[in-house]
C-alpha positions in Angstrom: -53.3 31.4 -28.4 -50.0 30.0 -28.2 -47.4 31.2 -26.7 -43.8 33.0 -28.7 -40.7 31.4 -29.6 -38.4 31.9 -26.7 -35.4 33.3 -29.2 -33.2 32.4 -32.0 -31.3 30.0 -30.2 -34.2 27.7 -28.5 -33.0 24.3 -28.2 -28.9 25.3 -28.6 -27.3 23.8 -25.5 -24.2 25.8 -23.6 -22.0 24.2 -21.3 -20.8 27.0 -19.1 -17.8 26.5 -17.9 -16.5 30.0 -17.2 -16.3 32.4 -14.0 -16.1 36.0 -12.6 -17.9 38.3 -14.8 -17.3 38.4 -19.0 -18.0 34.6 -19.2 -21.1 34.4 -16.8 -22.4 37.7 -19.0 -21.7 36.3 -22.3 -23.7 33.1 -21.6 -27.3 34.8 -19.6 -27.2 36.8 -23.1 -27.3 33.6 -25.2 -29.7 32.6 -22.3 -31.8 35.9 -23.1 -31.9 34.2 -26.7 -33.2 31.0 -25.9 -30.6 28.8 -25.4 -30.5 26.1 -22.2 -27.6 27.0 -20.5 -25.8 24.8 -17.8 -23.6 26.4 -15.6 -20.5 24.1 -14.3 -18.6 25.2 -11.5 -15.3 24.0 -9.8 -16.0 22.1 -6.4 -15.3 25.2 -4.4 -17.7 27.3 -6.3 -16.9 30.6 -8.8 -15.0 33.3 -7.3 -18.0 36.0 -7.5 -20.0 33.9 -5.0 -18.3 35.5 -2.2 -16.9 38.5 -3.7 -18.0 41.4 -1.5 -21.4 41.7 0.4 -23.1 38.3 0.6 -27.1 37.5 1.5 -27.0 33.3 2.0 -23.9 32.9 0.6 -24.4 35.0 -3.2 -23.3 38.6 -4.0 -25.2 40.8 -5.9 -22.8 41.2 -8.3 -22.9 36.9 -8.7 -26.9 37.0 -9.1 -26.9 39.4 -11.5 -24.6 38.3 -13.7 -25.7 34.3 -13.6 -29.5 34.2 -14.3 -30.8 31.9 -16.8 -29.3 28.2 -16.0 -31.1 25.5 -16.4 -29.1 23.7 -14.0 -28.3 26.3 -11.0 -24.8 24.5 -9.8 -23.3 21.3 -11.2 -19.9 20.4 -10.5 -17.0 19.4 -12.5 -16.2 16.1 -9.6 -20.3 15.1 -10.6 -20.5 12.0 -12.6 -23.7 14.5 -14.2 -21.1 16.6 -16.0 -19.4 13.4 -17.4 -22.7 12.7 -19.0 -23.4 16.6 -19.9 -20.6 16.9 -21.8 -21.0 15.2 -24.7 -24.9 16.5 -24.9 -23.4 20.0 -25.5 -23.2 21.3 -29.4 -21.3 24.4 -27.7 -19.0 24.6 -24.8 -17.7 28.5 -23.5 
């Protein structure tokens, strides 16, 4: 038995370059659909990290909203995102 096609977008690459809430959302659901995405945070981290109630440093609100990387935390400073970016069909 094999096993299914993860989604419609299996083997689209996203570059996720956005914070807070919408933009984090909008990339798990292409995520949900198959696509490898790679979250890319400033050096200090996205805002929602310590927005509110933390357990080891992440808020619920952060963990639920960011699921689905295939890189959990990359930089911007990281020579890896020099390299990342011009791997990446689609950028958000």
């Amino acid at each position: 038995m094999t096993s299914p096609p993860n989604g419609p977008l299996e083997g689209v690459r996203v570059l996720d370059l956005t914070s807070m809430i919408s933009g984090p959302v909008a990339t798990m659901m292409l995520g949900d659909q198959g696509a490898d995405v790679i979250k890319v945070e400033p050096p200090g981290g996205d805002l929602v990290r310590s927005l509110g109630p933390n357990r080891a440093g992440l808020t619920a609100t952060f963990v639920s909203s960011n699921r689905r990387w295939q890189v959990p935390w990359c930089s911007i400073a990281r020579p890896k995102f020099r390299q990342m970016d011009l791997a990446c069909p689609m950028w958000i």
